[in-house]
N, C-alpha and C positions, 0 to 999 in steps of 0.2 A: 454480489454484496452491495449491502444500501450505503457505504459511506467512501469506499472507495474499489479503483479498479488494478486490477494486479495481470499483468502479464509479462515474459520470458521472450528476452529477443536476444541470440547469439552471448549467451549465458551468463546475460545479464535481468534481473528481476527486477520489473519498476513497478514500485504502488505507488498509485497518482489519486489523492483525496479529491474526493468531487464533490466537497461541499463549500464550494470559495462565497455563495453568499452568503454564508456562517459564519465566514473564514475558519472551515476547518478546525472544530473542537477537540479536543481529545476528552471526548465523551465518555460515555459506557458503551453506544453502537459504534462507536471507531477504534475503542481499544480491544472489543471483542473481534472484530474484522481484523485489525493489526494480527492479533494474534494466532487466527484462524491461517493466515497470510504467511505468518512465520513459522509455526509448526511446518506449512505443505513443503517452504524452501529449507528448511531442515533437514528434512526428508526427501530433498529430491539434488543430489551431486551435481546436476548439470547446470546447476544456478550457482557461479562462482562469486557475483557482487550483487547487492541489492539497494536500490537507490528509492528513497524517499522523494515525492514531489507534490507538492502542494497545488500548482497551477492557478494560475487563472488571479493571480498576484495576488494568494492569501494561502500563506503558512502555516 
């Protein structure tokens, strides 16, 4: 994905947006990512919390 990255560790979900010299918009390419992002942990039980992170000190 071009706006951010989504990975599953001990079931927990974290998307982490990698666009902090933009400071992270919530565009059309990051809500269509969000979304793509949510449906998968919808869909998949072994993902019991999902943490939003911005990084790179832009939210």
């Amino acid at each position: 994905m071009e706006t951010l990255d989504f990975s599953v560790e001990n079931a927990v979900g974290w998307i982490r947006l990698t666009r902090p010299e933009i400071h992270n918009p919530l565009d059309v390419p990051l809500r269509t990512d969000l979304m793509t992002v949510l449906e998968q942990v919808r869909n998949d039980p072994a993902v019991r919390v999902l943490v939003l992170n911005g990084g790179a000190g832009a939210f």
